[in-house]
C-alpha positions in Angstrom: 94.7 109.6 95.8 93.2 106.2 96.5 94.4 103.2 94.5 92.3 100.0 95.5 93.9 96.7 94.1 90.9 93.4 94.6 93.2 90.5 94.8 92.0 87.6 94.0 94.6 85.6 92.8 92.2 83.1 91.3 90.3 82.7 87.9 87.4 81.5 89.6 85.0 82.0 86.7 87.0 79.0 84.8 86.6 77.2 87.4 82.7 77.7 86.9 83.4 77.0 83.3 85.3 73.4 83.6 82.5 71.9 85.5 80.2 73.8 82.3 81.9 71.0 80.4 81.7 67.7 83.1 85.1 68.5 85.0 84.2 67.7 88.0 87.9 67.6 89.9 90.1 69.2 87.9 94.1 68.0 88.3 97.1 69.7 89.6 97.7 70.9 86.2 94.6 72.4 85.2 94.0 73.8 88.6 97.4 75.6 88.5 96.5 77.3 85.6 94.0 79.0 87.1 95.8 80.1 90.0 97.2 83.8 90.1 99.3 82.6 93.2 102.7 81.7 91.1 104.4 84.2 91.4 102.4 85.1 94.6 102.8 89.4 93.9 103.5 91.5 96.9 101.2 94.6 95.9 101.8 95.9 99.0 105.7 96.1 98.3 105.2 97.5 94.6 104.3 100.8 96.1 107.0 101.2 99.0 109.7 100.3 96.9 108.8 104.0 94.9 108.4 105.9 98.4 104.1 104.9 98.1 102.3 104.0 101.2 100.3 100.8 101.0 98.0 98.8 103.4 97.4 94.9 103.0 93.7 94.5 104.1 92.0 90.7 104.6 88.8 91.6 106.1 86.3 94.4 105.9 87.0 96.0 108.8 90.8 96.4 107.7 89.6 97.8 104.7 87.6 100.3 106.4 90.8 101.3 108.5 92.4 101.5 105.9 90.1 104.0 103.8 89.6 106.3 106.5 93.9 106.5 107.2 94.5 106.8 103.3 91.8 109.9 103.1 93.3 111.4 106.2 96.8 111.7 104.9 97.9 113.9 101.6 99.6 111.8 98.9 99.2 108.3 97.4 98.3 105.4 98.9 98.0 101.9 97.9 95.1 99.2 99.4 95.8 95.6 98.5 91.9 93.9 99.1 91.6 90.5 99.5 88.8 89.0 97.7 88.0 85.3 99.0 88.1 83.0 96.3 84.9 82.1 94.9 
């Protein structure tokens, strides 16, 4: 089994929505709110710390790696995916 985590760490579509209403640069404060980055989480740790593989992959050719080594193998396996923010 194949668990696929897309992290984006971002609320990107608020972003979208402050400019919606004339925000043009949003401040530290508001701009923190819409970060997912505090606490950063380590999905990749989540898993081994219960005796789960996992796999960190920031590109599409990682991710592809990734998939194929997760099929090959029986058990669990965790894939954190990076999703640029938007």
């Amino acid at each position: 089994m194949v668990t696929i985590i897309l992290s984006i760490r971002s609320y990107a579509i608020l972003r979208g929505e402050l400019r919606n209403v004339g925000v043009e640069e949003p401040g530290n404060t508001a701009l923190g709110m819409l970060s997912l980055r505090d606490p950063d989480l380590d999905w990749c740790a989540l898993p081994r710390g219960m005796g789960v593989e996992a796999g960190h992959a920031a590109t599409a050719e990682a991710f592809d790696t990734l998939v194929a080594h997760a099929m090959s193998r029986p058990g669990p396996f965790l894939i954190e995916a990076d999703i640029a923010d938007a």
